[in-house]
GUNU-142872 format. One line per field, with one value per residue (C-alpha): x, y, z; residue number from 1. Coordinates in nm, 2 decimals. Layout:
# GUNU-142872
xx: c(X / ...)
yy: c(Y / ...)
zz: c(Z / ...)
resi: c(NUM / ...)
# end
This chain:
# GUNU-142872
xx: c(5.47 / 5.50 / 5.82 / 5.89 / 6.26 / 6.38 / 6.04 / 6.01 / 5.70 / 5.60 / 5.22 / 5.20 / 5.58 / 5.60 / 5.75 / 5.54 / 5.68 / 6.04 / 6.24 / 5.99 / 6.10 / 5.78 / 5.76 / 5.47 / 5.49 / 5.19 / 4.90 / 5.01 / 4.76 / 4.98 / 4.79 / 4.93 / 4.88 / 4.98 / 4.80 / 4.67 / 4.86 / 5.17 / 5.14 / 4.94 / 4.69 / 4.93 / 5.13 / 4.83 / 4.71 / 5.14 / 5.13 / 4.75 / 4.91 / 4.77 / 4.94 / 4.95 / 5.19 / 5.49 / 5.76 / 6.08 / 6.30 / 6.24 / 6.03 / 5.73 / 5.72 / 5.48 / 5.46 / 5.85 / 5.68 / 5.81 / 5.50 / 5.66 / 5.54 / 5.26 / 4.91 / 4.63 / 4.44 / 4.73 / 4.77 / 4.45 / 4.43 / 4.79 / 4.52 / 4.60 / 4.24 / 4.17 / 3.89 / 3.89 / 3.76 / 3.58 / 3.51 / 3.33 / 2.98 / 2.95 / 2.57 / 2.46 / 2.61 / 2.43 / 2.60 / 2.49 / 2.73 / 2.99 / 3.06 / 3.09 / 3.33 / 3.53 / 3.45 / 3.57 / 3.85 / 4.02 / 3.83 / 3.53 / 3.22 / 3.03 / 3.00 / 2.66 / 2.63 / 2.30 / 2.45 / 2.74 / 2.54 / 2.32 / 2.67 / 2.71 / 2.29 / 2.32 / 2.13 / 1.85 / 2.11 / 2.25 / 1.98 / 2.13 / 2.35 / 2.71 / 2.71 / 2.47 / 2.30 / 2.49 / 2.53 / 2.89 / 2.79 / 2.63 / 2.93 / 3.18 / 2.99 / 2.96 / 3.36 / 3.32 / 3.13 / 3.33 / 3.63 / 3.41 / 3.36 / 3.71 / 3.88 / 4.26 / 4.58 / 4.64 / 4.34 / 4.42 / 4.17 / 4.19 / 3.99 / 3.76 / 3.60 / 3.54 / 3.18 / 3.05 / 2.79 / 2.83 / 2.59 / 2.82 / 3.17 / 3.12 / 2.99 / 3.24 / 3.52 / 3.43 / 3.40 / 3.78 / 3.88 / 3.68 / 3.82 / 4.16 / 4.12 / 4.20 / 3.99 / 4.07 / 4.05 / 4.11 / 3.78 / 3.77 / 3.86 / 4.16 / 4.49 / 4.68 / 4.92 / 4.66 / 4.48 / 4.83 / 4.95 / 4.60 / 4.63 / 4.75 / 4.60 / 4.80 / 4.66 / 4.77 / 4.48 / 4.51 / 4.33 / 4.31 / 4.08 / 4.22 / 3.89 / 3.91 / 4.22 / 3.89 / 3.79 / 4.09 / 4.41 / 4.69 / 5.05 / 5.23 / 5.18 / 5.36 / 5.39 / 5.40 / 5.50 / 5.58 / 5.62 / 5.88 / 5.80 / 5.92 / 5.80 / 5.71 / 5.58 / 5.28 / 5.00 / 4.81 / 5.14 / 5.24 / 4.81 / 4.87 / 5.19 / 5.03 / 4.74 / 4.93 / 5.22 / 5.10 / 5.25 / 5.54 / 5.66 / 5.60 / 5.76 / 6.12 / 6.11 / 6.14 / 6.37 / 6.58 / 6.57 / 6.72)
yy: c(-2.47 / -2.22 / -2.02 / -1.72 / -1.64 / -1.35 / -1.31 / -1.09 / -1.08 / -0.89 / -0.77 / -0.68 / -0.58 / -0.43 / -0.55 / -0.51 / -0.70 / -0.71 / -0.92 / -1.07 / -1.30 / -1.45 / -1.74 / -1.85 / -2.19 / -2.44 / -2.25 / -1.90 / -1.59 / -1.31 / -1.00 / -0.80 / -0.38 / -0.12 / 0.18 / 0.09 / -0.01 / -0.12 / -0.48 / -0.73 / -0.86 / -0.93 / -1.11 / -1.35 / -1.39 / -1.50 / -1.74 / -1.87 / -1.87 / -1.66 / -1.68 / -1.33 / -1.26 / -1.35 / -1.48 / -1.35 / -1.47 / -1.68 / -1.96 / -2.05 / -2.35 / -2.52 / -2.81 / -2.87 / -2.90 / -2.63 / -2.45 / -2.16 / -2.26 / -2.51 / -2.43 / -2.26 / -2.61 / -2.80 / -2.54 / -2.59 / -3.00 / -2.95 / -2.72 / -2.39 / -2.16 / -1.78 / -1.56 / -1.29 / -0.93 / -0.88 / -1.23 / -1.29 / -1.32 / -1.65 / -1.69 / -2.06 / -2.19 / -2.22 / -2.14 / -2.50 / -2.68 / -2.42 / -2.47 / -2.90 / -2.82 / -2.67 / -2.99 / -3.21 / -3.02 / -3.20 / -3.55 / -3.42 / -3.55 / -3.65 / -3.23 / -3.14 / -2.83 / -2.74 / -2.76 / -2.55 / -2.29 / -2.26 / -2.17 / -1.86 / -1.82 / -1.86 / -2.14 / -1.95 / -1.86 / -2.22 / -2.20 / -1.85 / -1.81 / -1.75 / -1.36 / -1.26 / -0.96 / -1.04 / -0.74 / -0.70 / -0.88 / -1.19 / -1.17 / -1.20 / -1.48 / -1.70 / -1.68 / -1.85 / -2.12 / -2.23 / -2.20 / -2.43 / -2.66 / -2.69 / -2.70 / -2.55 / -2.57 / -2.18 / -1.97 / -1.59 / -1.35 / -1.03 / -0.77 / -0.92 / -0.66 / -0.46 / -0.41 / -0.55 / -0.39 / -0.33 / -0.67 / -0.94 / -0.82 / -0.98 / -1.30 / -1.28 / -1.26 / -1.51 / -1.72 / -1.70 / -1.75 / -2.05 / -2.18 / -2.07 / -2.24 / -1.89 / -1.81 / -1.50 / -1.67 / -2.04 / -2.22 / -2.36 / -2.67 / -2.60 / -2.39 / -2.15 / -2.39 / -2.68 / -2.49 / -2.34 / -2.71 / -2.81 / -2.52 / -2.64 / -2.40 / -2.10 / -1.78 / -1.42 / -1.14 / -0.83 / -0.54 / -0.17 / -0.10 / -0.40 / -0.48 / -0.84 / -0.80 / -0.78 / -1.15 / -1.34 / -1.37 / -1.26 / -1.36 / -1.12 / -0.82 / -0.74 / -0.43 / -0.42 / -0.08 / 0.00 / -0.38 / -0.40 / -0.61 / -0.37 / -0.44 / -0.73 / -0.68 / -0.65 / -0.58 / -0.39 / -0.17 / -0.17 / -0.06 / 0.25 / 0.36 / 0.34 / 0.56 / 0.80 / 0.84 / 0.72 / 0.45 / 0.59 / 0.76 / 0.43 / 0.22 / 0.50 / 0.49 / 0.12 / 0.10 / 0.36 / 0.11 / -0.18)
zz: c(-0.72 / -0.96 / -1.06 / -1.30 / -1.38 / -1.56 / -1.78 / -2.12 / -2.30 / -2.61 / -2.71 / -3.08 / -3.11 / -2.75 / -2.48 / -2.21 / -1.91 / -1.82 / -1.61 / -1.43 / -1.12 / -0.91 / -0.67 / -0.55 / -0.32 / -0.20 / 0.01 / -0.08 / -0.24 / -0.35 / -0.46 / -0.75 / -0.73 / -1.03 / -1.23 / -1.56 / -1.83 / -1.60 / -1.73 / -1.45 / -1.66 / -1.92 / -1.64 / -1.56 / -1.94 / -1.97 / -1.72 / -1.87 / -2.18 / -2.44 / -2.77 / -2.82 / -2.55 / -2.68 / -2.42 / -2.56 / -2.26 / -1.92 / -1.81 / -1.64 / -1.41 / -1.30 / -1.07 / -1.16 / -1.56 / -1.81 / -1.95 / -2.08 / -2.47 / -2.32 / -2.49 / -2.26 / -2.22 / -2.08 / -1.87 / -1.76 / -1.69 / -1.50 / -1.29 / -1.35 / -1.37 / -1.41 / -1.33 / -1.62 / -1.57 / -1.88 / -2.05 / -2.30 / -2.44 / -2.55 / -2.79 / -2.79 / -2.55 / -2.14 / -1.87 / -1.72 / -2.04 / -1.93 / -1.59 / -1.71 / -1.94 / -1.69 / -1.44 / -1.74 / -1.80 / -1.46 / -1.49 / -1.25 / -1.46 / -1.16 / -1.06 / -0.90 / -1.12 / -0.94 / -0.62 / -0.72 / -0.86 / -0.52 / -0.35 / -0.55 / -0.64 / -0.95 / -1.00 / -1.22 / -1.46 / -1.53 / -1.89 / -2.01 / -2.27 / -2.12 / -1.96 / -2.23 / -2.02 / -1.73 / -1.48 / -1.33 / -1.02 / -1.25 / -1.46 / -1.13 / -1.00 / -1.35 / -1.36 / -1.01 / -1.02 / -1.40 / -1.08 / -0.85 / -1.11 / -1.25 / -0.87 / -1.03 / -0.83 / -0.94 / -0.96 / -1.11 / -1.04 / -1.23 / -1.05 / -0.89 / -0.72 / -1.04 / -1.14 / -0.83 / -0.58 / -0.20 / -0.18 / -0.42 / -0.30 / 0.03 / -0.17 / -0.47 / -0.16 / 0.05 / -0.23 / -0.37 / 0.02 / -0.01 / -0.34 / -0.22 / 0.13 / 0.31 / 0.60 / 0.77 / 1.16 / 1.22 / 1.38 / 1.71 / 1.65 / 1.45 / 1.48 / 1.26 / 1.21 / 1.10 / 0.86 / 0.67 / 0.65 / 0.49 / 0.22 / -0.10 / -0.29 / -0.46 / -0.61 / -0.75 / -0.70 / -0.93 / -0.73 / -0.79 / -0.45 / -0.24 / -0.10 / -0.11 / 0.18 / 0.37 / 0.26 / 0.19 / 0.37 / 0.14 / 0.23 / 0.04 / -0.18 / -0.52 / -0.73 / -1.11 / -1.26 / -1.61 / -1.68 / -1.40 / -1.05 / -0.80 / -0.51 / -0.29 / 0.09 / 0.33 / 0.09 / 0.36 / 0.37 / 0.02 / 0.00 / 0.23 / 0.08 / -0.23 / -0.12 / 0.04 / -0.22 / -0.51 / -0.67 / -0.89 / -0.56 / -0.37 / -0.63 / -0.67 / -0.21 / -0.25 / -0.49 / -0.28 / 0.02 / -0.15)
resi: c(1 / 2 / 3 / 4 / 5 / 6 / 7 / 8 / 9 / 10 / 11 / 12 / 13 / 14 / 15 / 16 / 17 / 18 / 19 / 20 / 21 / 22 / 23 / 24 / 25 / 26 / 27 / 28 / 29 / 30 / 31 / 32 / 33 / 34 / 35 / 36 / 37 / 38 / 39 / 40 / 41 / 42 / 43 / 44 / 45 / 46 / 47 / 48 / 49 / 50 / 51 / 52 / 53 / 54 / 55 / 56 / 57 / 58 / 59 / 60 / 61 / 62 / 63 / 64 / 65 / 66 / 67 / 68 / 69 / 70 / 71 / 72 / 73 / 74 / 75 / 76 / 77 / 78 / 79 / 80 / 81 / 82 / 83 / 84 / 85 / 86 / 87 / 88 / 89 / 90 / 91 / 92 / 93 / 94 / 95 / 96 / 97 / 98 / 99 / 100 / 101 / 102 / 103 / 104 / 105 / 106 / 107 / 108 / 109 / 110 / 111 / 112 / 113 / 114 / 115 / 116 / 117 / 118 / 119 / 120 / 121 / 122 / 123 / 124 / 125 / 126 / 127 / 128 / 129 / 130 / 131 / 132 / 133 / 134 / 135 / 136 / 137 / 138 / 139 / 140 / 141 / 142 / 143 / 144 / 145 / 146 / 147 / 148 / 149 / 150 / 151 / 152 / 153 / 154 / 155 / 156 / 157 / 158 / 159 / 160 / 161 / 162 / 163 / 164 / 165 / 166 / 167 / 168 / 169 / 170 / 171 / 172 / 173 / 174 / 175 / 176 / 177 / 178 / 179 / 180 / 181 / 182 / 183 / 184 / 185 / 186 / 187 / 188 / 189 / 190 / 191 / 192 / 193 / 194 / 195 / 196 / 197 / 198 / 199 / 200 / 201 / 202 / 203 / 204 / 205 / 206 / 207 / 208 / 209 / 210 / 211 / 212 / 213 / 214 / 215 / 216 / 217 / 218 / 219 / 220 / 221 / 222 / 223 / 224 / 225 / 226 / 227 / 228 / 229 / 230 / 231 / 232 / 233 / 234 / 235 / 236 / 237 / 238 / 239 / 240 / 241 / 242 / 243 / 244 / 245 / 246 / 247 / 248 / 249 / 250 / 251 / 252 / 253 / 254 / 255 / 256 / 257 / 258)
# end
């Protein structure tokens, strides 16, 4: 469902990811890893499509469609949605008119905004100007319901865990296994094999801590170092090698074994 090849993108002059090959297919969370300044959020705002990154070689597919040049709001009706970690204060305008533009973004103008809001308890917010005086926590859970509301193919969650206590991460992660269809254990009443033919859903997780591999069910983990994709593996592996080694040693042992 959605396919990098060979990506090169440029931020004010500087190229800042390299060579970038991804796939992701229908039902699959890949969560991304790297030290600061190696490139992953400029990967997600890429594929969101950010003018400012400028793709200087590659494509983006997505759903078989060629968004490589598309603006950020047809990436958004195709159903592609992200979950920034630092967005915006935005003065006059509620949180409740928010989260419907998102719903009318992808045709859903019938959305129970109140009920939505009670999922992530943030219903007493809905009349507050968008994350004006937000805590991290708020913050985390506005991002979500806008998520809830517009229902995207391809959610991209940058840092989710960041800025958020020891009593929202457990919300904020269930949550995106929610939106993302992952449950860590099948139910009773339905196997393995059920639930991964069910999941449509795709998503790529940028984590620094990796605490939401507590919450969602990842499939596969990547590395992104220096603006280079180096790695791809078990993120609980690719997590502990990282802790252990750090990860310019983890990312040169890899490297070594291909």
């Amino acid at each position: 469902m959605l396919l990098i090849e060979d990506l090169q993108v440029e931020l004010a002059g500087k190229t800042i990811l390299k060579h970038i090959d991804l796939e992701i297919k229908p039902g699959e969370t890949h969560v991304l890893f790297g030290p600061n300044g190696s490139g992953k959020t400029s990967l997600l705002m890429t594929i969101m499509g950010y003018p400012q990154y400028k793709v200087t070689g590659g494509k983006i597919e997505f759903k078989g469609v060629d968004i490589t040049h598309s603006p950020i709001d047809e990436r958004a009706r195709l159903g592609i949605g992200m979950s920034y970690q630092r967005p915006p204060t935005i003065h006059g305008l509620k949180t409740r008119q928010m989260v419907q533009i998102c719903a009318d973004t992808r045709g859903k103008q019938d959305v129970d905004v109140e009920q939505l809001a009670r999922k992530v308890y943030f219903a007493d917010f809905l009349e507050r100007d968008v994350n004006a005086g937000f805590s991290g926590g708020e913050i985390k859970r506005s991002e979500l319901l806008q998520l809830m509301a517009q229902d995207p193919d391809f959610m991209l969650f940058d840092e989710p865990e960041s800025g958020v206590d020891l009593e929202n991460i457990a919300l904020v992660g269930n949550t995106i296994a929610a939106l993302l269809q992952k449950e860590c254990m099948p139910s009773k009443n339905k196997s393995m094999l059920q639930m991964k033919r069910e999941r449509t859903k795709m998503g790529l997780i940028i984590t620094h801590t990796g605490y939401i591999l507590d919450y969602v069910t990842v499939d596969k983990g990547q590395v992104l170092y220096d603006g280079v994709l180096s790695c791809s593996s078990n993120p609980r592996e690719i997590l502990r090698c990282i802790s252990e080694m750090g990860y310019e040693e983890c990312v040169r042992c890899t490297i070594e074994n291909n």
